[in-house]
C-alpha positions as CSV (number, residue, x, y, z in Angstrom):
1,X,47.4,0.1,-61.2
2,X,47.4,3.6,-62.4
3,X,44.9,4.7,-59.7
4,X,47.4,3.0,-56.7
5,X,49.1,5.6,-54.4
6,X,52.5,6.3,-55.2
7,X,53.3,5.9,-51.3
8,X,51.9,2.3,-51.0
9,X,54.3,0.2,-48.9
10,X,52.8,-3.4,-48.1
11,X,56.2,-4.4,-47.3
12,X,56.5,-1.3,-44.2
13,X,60.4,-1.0,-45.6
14,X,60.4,2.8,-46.7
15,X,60.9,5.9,-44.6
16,X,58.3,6.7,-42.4
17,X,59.2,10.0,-40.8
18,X,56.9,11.8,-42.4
19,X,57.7,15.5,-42.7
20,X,60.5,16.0,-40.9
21,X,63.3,17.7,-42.0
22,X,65.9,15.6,-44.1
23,X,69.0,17.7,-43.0
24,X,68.5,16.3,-39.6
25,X,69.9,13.2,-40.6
26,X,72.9,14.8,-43.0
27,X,75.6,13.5,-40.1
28,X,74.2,10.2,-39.7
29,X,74.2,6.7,-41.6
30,X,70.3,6.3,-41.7
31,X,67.8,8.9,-43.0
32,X,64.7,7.5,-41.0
33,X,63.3,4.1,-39.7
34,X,60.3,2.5,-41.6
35,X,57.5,1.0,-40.3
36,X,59.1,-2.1,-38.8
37,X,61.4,0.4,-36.5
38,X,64.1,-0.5,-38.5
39,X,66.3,2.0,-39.5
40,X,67.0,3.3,-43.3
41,X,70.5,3.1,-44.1
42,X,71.4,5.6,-47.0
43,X,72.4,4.2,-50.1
44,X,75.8,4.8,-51.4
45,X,75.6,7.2,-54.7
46,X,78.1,8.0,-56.5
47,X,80.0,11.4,-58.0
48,X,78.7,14.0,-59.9
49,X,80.6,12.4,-63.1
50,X,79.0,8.6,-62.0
51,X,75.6,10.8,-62.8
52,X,76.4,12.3,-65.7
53,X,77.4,8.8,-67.2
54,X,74.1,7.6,-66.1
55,X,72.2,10.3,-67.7
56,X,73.9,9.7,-71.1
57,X,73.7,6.3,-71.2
58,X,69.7,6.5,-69.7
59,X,69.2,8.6,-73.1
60,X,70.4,6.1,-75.2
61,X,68.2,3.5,-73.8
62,X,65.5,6.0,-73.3
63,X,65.0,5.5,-69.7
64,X,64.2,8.3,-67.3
65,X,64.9,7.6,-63.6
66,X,64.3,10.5,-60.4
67,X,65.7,10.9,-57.1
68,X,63.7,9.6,-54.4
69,X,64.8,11.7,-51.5
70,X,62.8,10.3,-48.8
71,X,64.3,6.7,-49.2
72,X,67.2,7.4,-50.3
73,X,66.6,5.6,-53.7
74,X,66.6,6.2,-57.6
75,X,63.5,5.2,-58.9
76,X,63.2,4.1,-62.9
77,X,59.8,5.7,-64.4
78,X,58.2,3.2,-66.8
79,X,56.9,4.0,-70.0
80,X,52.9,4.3,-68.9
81,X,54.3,7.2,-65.9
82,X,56.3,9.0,-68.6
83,X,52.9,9.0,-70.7
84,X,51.3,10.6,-68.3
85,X,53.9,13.4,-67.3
86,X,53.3,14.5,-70.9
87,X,49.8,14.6,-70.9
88,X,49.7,16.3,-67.7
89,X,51.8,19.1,-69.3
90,X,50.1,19.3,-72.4
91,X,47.0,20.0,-70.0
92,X,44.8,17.3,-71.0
93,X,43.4,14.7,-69.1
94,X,46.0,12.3,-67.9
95,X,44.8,9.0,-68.6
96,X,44.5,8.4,-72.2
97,X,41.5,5.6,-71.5
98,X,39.3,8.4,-70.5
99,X,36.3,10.1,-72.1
100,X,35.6,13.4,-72.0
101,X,32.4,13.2,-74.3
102,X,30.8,10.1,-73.3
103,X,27.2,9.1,-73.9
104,X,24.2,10.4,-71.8
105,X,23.4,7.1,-69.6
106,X,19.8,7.4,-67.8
107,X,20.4,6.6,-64.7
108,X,17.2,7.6,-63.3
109,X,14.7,6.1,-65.2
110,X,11.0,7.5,-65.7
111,X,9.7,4.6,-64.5
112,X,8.3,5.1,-60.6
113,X,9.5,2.1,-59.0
114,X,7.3,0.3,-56.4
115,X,9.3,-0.6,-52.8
116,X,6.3,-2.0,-51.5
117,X,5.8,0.4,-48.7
118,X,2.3,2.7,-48.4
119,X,2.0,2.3,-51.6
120,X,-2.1,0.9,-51.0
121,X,-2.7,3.7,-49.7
122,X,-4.6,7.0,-51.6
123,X,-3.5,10.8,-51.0
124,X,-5.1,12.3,-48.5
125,X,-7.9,15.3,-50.1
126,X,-6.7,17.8,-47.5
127,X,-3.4,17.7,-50.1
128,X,-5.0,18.8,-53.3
129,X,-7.7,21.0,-51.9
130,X,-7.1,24.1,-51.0
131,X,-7.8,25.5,-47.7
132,X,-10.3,27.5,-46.6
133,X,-8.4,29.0,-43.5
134,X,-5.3,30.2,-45.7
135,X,-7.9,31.7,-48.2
136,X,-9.8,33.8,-45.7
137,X,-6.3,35.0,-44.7
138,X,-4.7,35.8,-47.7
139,X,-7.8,38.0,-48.8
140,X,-7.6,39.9,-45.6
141,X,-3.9,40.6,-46.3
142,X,-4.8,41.3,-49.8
143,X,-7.8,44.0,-48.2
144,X,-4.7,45.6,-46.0
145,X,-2.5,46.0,-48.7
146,X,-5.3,47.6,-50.9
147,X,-6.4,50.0,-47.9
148,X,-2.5,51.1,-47.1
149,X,-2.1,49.9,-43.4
150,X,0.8,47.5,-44.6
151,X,3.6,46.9,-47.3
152,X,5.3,44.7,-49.4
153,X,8.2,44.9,-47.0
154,X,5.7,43.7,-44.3
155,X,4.9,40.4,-46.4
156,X,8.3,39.9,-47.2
157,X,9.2,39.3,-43.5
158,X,11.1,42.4,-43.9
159,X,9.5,44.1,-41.6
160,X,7.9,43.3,-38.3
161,X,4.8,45.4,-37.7
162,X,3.4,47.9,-39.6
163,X,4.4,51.0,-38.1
164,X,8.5,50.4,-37.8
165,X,8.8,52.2,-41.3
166,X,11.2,55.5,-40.1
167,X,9.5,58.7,-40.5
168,X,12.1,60.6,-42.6
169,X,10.7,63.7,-41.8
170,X,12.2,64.5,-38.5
171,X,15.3,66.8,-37.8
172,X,18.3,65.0,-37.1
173,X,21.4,66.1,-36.1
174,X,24.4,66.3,-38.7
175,X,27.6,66.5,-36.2
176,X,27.6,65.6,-32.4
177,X,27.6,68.4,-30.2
178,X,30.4,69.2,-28.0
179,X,28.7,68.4,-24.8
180,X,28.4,64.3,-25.8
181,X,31.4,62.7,-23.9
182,X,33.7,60.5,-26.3
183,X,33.9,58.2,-23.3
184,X,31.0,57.0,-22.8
185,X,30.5,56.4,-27.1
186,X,33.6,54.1,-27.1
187,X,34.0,51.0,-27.1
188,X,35.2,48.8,-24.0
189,X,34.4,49.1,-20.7
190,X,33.2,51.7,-19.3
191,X,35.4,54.8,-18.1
192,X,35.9,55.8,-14.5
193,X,37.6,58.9,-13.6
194,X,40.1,59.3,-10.9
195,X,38.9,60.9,-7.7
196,X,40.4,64.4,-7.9
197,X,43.1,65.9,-5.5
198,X,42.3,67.3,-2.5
199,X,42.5,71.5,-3.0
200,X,45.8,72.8,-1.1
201,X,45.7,73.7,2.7
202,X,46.9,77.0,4.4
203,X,50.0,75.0,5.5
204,X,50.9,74.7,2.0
205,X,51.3,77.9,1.4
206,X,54.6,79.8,0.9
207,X,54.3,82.6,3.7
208,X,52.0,80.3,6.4
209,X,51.0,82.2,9.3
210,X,53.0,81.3,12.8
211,X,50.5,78.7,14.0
212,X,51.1,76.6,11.1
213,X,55.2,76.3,11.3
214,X,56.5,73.5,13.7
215,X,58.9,73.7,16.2
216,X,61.9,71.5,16.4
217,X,59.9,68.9,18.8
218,X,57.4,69.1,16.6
219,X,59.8,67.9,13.5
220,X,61.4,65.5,15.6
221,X,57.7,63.5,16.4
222,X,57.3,63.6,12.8
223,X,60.2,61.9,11.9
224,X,59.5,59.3,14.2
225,X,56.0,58.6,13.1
226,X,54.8,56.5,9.2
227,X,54.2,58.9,6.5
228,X,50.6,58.1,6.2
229,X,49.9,59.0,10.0
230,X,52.2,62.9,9.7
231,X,49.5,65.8,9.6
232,X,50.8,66.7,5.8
233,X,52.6,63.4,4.6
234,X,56.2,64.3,3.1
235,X,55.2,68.0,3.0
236,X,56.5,70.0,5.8
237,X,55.4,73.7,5.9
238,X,58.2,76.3,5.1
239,X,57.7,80.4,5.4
240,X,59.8,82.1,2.6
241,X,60.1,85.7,1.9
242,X,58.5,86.0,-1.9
243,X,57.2,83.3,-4.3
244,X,60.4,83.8,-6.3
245,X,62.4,82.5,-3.4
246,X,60.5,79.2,-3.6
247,X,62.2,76.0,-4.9
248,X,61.7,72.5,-6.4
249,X,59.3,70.6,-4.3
250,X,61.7,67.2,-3.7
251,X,59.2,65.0,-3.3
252,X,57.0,65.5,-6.0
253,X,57.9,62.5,-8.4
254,X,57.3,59.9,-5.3
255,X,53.9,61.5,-4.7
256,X,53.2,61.3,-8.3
257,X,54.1,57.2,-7.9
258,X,51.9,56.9,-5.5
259,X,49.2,58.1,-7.1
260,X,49.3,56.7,-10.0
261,X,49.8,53.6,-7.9
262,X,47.0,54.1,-5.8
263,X,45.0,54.0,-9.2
264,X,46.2,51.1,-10.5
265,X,45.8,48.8,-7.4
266,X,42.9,50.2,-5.7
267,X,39.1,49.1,-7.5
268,X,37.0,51.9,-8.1
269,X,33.3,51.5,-9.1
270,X,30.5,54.4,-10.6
271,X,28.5,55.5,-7.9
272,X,25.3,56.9,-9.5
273,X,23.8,59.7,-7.6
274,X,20.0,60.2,-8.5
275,X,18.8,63.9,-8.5
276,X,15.2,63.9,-6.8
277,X,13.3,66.2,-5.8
278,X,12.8,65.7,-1.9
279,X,9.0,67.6,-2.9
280,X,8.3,64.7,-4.8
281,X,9.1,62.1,-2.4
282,X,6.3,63.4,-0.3
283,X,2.8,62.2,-1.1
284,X,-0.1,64.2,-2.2
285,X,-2.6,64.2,0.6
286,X,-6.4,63.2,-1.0
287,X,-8.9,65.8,-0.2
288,X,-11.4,65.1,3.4
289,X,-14.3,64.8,1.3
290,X,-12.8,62.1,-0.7
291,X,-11.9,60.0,2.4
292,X,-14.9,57.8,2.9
293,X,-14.3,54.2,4.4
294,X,-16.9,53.0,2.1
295,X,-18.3,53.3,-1.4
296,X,-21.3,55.1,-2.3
297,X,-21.7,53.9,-5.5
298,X,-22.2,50.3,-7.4
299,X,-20.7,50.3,-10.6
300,X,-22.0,46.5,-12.1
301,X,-23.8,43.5,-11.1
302,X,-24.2,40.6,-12.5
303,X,-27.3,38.9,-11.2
304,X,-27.4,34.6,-11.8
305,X,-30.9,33.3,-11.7
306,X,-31.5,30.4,-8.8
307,X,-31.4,26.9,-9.8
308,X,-34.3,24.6,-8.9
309,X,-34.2,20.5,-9.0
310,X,-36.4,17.8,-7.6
311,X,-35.1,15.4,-4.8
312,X,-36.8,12.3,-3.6
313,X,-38.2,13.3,0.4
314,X,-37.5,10.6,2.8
315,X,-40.4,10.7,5.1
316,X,-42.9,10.4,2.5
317,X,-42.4,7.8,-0.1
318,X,-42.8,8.4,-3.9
319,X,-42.7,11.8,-3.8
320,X,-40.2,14.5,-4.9
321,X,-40.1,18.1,-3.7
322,X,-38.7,21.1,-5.4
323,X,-35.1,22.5,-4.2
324,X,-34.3,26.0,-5.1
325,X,-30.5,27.3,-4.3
326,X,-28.5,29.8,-5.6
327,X,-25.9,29.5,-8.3
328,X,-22.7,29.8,-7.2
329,X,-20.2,30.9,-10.2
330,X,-17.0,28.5,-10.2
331,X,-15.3,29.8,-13.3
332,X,-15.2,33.1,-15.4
333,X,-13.5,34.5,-18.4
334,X,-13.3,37.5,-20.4
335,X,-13.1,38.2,-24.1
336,X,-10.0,39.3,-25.7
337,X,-12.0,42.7,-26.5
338,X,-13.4,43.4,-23.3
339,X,-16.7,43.5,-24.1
340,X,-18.4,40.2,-23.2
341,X,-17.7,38.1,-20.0
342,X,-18.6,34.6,-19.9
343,X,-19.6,32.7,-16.2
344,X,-19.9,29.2,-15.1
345,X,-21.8,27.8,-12.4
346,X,-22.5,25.1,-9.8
347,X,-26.0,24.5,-12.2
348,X,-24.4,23.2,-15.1
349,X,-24.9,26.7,-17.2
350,X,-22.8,29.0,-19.4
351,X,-23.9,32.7,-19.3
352,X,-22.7,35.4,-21.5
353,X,-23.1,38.8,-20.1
354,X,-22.4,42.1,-21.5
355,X,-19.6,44.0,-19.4
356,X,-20.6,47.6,-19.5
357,X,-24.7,46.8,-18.3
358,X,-24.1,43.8,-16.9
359,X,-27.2,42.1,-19.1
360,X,-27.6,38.7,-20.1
361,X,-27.3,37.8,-23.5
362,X,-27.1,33.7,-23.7
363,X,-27.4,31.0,-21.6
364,X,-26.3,27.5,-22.4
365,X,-27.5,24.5,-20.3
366,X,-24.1,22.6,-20.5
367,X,-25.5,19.8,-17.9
368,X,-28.6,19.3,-19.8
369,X,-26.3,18.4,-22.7
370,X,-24.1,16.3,-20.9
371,X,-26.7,13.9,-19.1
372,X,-28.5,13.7,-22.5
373,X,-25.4,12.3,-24.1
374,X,-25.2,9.6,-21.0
375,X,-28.3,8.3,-21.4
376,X,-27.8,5.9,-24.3
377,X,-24.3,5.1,-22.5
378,X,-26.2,4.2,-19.4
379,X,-29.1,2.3,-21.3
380,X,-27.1,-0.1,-22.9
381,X,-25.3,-0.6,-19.1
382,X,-28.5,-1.1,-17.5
383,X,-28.3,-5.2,-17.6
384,X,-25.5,-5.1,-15.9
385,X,-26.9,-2.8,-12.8
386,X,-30.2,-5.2,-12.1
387,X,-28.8,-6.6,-9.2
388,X,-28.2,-3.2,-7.2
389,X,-30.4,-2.3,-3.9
390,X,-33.5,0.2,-4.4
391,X,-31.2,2.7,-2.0
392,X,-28.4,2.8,-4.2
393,X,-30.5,3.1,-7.4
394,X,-32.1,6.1,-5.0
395,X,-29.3,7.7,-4.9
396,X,-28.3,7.7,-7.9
397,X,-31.2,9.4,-9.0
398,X,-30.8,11.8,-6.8
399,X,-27.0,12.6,-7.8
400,X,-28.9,12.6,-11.6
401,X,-31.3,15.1,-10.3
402,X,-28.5,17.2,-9.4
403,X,-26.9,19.5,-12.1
404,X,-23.8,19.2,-12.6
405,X,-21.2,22.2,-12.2
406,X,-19.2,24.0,-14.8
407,X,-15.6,23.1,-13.4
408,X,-13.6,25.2,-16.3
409,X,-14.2,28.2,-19.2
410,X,-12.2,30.0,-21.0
411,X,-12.6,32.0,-24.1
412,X,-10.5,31.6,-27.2
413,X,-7.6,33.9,-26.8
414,X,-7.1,34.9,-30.4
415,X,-9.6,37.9,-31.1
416,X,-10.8,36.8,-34.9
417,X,-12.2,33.4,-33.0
418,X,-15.6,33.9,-31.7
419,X,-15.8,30.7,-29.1
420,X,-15.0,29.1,-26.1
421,X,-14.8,25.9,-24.2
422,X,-16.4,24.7,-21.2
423,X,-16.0,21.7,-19.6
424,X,-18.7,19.6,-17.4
425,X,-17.6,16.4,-15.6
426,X,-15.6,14.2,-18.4
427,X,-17.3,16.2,-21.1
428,X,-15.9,19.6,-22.8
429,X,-18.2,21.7,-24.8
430,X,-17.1,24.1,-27.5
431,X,-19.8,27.0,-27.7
432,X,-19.6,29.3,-30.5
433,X,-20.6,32.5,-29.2
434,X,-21.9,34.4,-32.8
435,X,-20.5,37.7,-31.9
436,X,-18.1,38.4,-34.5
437,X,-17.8,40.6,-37.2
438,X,-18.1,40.6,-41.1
439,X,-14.6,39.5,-41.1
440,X,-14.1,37.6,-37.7
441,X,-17.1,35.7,-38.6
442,X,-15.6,34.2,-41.8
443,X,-13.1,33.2,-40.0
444,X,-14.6,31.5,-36.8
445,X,-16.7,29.5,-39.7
446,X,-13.8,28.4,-41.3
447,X,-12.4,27.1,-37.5
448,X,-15.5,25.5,-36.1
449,X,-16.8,23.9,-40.3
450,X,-15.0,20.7,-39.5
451,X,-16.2,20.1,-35.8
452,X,-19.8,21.4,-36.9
453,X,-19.3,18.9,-39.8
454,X,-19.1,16.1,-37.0
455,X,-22.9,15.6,-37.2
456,X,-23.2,14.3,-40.6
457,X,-19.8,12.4,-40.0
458,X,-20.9,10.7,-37.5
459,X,-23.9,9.5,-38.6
460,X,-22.4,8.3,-41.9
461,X,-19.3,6.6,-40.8
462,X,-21.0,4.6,-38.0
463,X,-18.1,6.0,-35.7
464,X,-17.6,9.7,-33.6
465,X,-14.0,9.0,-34.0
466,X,-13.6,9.6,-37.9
467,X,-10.5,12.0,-37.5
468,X,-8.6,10.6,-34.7
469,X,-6.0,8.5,-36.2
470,X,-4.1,7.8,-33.5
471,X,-5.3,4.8,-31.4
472,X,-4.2,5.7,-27.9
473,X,-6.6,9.4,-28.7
474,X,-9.2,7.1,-30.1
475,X,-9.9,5.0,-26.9
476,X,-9.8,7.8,-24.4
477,X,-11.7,10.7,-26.8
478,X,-14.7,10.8,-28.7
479,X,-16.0,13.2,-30.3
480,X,-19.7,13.8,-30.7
481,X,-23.0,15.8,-31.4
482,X,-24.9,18.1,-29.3
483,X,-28.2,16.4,-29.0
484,X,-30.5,18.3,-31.6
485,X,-32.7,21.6,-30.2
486,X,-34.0,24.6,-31.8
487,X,-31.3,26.6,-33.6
488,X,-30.9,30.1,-31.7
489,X,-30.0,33.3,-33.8
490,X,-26.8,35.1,-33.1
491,X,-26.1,38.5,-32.0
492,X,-24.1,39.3,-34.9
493,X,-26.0,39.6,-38.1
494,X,-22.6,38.5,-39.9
495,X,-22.5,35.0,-37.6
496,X,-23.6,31.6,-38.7
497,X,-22.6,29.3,-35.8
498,X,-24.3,29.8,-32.5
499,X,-24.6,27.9,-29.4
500,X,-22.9,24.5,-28.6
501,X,-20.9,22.9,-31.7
502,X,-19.5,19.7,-30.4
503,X,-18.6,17.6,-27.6
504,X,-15.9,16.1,-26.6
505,X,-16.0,13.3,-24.2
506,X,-13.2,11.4,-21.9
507,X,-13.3,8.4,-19.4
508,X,-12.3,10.5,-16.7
509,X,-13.7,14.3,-14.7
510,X,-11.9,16.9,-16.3
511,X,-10.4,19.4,-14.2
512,X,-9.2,22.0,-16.6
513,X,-9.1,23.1,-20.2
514,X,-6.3,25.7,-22.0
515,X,-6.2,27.0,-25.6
516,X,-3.5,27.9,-27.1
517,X,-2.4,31.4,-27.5
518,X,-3.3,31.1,-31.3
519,X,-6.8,29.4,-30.7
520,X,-6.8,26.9,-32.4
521,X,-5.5,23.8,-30.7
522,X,-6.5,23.6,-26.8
523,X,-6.2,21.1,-24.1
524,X,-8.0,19.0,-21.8
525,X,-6.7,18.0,-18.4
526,X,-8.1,14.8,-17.0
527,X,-6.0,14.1,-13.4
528,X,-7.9,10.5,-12.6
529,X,-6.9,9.6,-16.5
530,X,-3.7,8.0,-15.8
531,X,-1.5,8.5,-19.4
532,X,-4.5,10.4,-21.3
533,X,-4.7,12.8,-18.1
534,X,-3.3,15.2,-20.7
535,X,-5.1,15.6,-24.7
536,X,-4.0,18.0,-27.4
537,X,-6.9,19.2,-29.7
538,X,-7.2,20.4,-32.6
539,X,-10.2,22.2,-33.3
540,X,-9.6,23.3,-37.3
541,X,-9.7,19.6,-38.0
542,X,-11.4,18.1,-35.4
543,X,-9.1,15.6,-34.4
544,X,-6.8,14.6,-31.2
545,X,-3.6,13.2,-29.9
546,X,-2.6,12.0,-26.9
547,X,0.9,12.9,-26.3
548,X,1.8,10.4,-23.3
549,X,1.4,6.6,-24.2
550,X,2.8,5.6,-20.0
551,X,2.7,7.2,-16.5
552,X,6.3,7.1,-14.5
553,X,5.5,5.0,-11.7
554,X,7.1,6.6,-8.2
């Protein structure tokens, strides 16, 4: 086969040493071992004048055999190998079978082939339409590159904000100034100096004064005693009569060793030493007048109305009687801006109120909306409850009675989003607050279109779960309609939406609710809800997700 290796041995008998060195083997009878463990003996070759003979009478019956090294061999090339040597040289293609024109084959036909799979099934519209989020965006791009505030570098991802552009107009420096240390610009770790010699004593001096010569006892305990422990080490103090009479100092390459010793072995870490002003340190003592242990001055207050509800009196029978308590607030939240502050309370209402006055500007009845979605839940269950007692059913319309709290708000967190989320028992309640802008209002009707569009969907499918695909969502979300009331105006002339858009109901009491930093997906956290204690939300599209399908027993 011309496509067969030329080192294919089915029988293991050549040399398998691979690339070791042949002149290892020069002084012995074997050049290897094969695969058997066997070893190679070398074949007996003759003289230089056997191979000449061979090489004339090889030319006569054209036949060209090569020197197989490795085993120790010669090997006779047949007639196909010695056609392809030549071609190889010539430099064309070394098998003579092959085509280096051929015709075009179509190997992928134009044809769509069915497999069998999805392929019922229609493209979704979402696909081909365009959308009206990413169109409201790119013309506000399109406004900021037309008013200046950003570039093409910034929608090339070249750049990350706005403002990073250089200013080019600011002095620079052209060389480094002379008191930048080289040091500290290298590269490395970082440079420590050594601690600096001590300065010289009056000991050291050449002409001491008397009380700084020692006496021959004095030399003698010095001798005796470890050089670190002598008053002046190796040193010991000599009076001469000028400087020019002063010598060598015989110790000085040993002191240099240890030094440089000392420097090598001993660790030495940067001791910052902070320059502060010990005036500074002391605090600035407030004026007596402005000591006061109390304020004199309110500077808000937000004032929530009293809540009123009718409960059944015991003593006299058929008869209800008017309870009026005061709200407590349970939740609050703030608008990205500042401006607005929204409240929840034990009644069951939303209130938004304007920071800087403190006025009220809406009020939503979340409760109201909630137990009016129950009742044709309830209605349809009320076969089932004819066999209760007369004190349970007055209970329960006591608990009825009572509103409802407001366990969770928060505002949206993105600033172009005008609404928030509140959530009441097992219900959550987007409100859209209609406080935005020419341009934030565009795009908070673009966000809340498809849950506002849940109204007509519903109605029209025959199902409030038109968007959930997924079935695990399906059973423990719904999402439905506000009952219908008198459409309110916004604050912002530029607004559509206003008041509560849709609800979202679950099996179990929510505790909490989170949107994302983006605003447009949020959570719901339902602890009681076993697996779907935990939903994802989408708001753009009106659909959920539950991300947990069991609950890790233990």
């Amino acid at each position: 086969d011309d496509l067969s290796s030329d080192d294919e041995d089915f029988d293991g008998e050549q040399n398998r040493i691979g690339r070791v060195p042949l002149h290892w083997y020069e002084d012995q009878d074997h050049i290897g071992y094969n695969a058997h463990g066997k070893k190679v003996i070398k074949a007996t070759s003759g003289d230089l004048l056997d191979a000449a003979l061979q090489a004339e009478s090889d030319k006569e019956t054209k036949k060209f055999t090569v020197r197989d090294e490795l085993n120790a061999r010669d090997v006779t090339l047949t007639p196909r190998q010695i056609e392809l040597i030549r071609r190889i040289q010539a430099g064309s293609f070394a098998h003579p079978e092959f085509d280096a024109n051929p015709d075009m084959i179509d190997y992928y036909s134009s044809i769509k082939e069915v497999s069998g799979l999805n392929t019922n099934r229609y493209e979704p519209k979402a696909r081909f339409q365009p959308s009206k989020y990413d169109k409201l965006l790119v013309r506000r791009l399109l406004h900021r590159l037309k008013c200046g505030s950003i570039d093409m570098d910034y929608l090339r991802n070249k750049q990350k904000k706005p403002h990073e552009q250089p200013d080019t107009k600011d002095p620079f420096l052209l060389w480094h100034g002379d008191e930048e240390d080289e040091l500290h610009m290298r590269k490395g770790p970082q440079h420590i100096a050594p601690p600096k010699k001590p300065p010289p004593t009056h000991a050291e001096s050449y002409n001491p004064s008397e009380e700084y010569l020692p006496t021959d006892e004095q030399l003698k305990e010095w001798e005796e005693l470890e050089t670190a422990d002598r008053p002046h080490g190796l040193f010991v103090p000599t009076k001469f009569k000028n400087l020019r009479s002063v010598g060598s100092y015989q110790h000085s390459v040993r002191e240099a060793f240890e030094r440089c010793l000392d420097l090598y072995l001993c660790p030495r870490v940067m001791k910052r030493r902070l320059n502060i002003d010990p005036e500074s340190l002391v605090p600035s003592l407030p004026k007596a007048a402005d000591l006061r242990p109390f304020p004199t001055a309110m500077a808000v207050q937000f004032d929530t109305p009293a809540m009123t509800y009718s409960v059944k009196s015991a003593e006299e029978e058929g008869e209800s009687k008017e309870v009026e308590e005061t709200a407590m607030i349970r939740c609050l939240s703030v608008s990205p801006d500042g401006q607005y502050l929204v409240s929840g309370a034990s009644d069951g209402f939303v209130r938004m109120w304007e920071v800087q006055t403190g006025r009220l500007l809406r009020s939503w009845n979340i409760a109201a909306l909630v137990l009016a979605d129950k009742k044709d839940k309830e209605e349809e269950k009320a076969d089932e409850n004819e066999n209760e007692t007369t004190t349970k059913e007055e209970d329960s319309e006591q608990d009825k009675n009572k509103p409802k709290p407001v366990v969770s708000i928060e505002w949206n967190p993105n600033s172009s989003h005008h609404c928030l989320i509140a959530a009441v028992e097992n219900c959550a309640v987007i409100i859209a607050t209609g406080t935005g802008g020419s341009d934030d209002a565009e795009l908070t009707d673009a966000l809340l279109s498809s849950a506002y569009n849940k109204r007509s969907a519903a109605g029209s499918t025959g199902g409030d779960n038109a968007n959930i695909n997924n079935s695990r969502a399906a059973k423990a979300v719904k999402w439905l309609p506000p009952p219908k009331t008198k459409r309110e105006t916004p604050l912002s002339a530029y607004a559509t939406f206003s008041g509560p858009i849709t609800i979202l109901r679950t099996n179990k009491e929510m505790a909490k609710v989170k949107w994302h930093k983006k605003g447009d997906y949020f959570l719901t956290v339902s602890p009681k809800a076993n697996a779907a204690s935990v939903l994802i939300h989408q708001l753009s599209k009106a659909s959920s997700q539950q991300p947990f399908g069991k609950v890790k027993k233990g």
